[in-house]
ZAMAR-196135 format. One record per residue: x, y, z of N, C-alpha, C, O in turn; residue in three letters. Coordinates in steps of 0.001 Angstrom, whole numbers, plus 524288, in hexadecimal, padded with zeros to 5 digits. Layout:
N
XYZXYZXYZXYZALA/...
This chain:
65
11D308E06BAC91E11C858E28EAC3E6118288DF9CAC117117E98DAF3AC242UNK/114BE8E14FABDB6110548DED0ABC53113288DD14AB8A6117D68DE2DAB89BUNK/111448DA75AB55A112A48D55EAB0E910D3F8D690AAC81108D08D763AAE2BUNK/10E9F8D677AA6AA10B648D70BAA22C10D6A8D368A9FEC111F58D1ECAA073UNK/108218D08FA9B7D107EC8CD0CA9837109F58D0CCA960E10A608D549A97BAUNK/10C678CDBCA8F2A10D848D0DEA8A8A108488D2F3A88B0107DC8D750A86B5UNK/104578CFB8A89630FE5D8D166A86B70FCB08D582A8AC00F92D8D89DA89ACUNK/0FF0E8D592A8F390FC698D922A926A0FD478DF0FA90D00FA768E2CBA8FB4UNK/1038F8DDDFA9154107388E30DA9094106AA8E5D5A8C82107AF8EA88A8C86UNK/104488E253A86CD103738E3CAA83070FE3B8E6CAA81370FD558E9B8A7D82UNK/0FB018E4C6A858B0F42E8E7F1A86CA0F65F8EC66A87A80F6478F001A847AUNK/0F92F8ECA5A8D4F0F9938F0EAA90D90FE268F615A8D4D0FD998FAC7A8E2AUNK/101538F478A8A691032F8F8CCA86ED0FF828FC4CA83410FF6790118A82F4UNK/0FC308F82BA803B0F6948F95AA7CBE0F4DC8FDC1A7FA50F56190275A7EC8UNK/0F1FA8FA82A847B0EDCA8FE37A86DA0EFA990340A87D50ED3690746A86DEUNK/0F59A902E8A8A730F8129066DA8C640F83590CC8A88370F66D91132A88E6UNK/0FB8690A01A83990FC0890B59A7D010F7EB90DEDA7CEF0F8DF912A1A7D4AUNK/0F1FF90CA1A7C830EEE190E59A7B280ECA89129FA7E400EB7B916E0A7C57UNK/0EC129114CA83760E8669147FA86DF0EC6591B0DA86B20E9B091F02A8658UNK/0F14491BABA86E60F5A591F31A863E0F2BD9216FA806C0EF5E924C7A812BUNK/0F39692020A7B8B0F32392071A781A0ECBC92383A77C60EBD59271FA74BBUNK/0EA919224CA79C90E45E92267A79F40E35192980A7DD90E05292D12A7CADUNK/0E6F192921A822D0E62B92D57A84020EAD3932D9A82F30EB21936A0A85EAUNK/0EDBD93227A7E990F04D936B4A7B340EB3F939E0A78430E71A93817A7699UNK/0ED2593EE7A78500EBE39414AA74580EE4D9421CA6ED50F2A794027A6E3DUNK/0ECB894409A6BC00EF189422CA65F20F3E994405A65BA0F7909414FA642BUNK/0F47994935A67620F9BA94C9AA68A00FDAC9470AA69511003994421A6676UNK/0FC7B94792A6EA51008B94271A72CD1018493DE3A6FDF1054893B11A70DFUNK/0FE3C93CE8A6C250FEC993628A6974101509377AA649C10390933F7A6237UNK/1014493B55A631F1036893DD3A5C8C109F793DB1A5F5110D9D93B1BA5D8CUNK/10A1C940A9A634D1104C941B7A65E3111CD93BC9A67AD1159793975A65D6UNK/10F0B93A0EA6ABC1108593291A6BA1113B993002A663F1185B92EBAA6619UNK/1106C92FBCA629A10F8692C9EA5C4E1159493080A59AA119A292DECA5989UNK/115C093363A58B611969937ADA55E811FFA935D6A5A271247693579A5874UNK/11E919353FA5E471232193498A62EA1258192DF2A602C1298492BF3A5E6EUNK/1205892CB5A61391237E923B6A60D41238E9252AA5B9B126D692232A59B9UNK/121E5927F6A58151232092636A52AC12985927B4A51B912C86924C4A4F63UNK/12B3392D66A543B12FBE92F42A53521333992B02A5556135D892859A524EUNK/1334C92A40A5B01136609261BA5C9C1371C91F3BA5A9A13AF791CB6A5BFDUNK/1332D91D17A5785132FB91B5FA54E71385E91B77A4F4213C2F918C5A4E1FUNK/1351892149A4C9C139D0921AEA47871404E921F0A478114419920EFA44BAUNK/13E7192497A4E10144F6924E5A502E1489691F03A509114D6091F39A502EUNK/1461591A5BA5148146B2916B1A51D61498D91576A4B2614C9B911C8A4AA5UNK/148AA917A0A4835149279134DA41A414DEE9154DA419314F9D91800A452EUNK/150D591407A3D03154589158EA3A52150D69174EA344814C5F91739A327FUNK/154E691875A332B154E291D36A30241512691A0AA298314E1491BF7A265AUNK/15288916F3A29D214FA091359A25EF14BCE91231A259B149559128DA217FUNK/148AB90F12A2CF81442E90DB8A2D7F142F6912E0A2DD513EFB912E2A2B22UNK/1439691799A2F5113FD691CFCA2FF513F9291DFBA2A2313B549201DA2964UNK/1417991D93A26C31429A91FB0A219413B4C91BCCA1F1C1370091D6AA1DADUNK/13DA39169FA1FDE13A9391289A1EB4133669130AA205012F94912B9A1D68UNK/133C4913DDA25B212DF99161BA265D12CAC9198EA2431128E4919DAA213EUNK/12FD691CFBA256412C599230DA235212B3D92226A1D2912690922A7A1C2BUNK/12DE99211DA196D12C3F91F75A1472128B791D41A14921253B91E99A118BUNK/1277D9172CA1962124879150AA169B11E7891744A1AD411A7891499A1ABEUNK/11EB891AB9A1D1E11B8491DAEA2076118AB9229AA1ACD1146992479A1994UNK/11C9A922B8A197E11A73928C1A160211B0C92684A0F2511B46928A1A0AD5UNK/11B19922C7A109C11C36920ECA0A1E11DB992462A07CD11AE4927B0A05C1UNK/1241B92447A07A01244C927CEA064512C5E928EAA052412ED692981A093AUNK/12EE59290BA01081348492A3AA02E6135D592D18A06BB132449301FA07D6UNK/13B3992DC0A0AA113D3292FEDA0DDC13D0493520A0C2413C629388CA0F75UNK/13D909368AA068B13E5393D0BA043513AB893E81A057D13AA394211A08B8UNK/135E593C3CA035D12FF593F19A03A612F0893F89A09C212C1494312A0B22UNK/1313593C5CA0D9F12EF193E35A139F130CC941B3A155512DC894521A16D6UNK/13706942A4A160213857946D5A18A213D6094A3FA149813F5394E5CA1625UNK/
């Protein structure tokens, strides 16, 4: 099994990250971005989601949705 530095592993995600990233089209990267963001919000409770989006939209919970 090969073996990585932390500095290595940490290049090789970057590069990795990027070169992926680099060969999407906007379609594919809009659906990527929209996907981790959902799974992301799915992650909060009900407070921290409350909490961003206010402070995302400056804005009370009434006025967003």
């Amino acid at each position: 099994m090969k073996k990585l530095t932390k500095e290595k592993r940490d290049i090789l995600i970057d590069t990795l990250a990027y070169q992926i990233m680099e060969g999407m089209d906007y379609e594919s990267m809009e659906c990527y971005v929209i996907e981790q963001l959902t799974d992301y919000y799915n992650t909060l409770n009900n407070e921290e989601l409350i909490t961003d989006a206010e402070h995302y939209f400056q804005a009370p919970l009434e006025e967003i949705v």
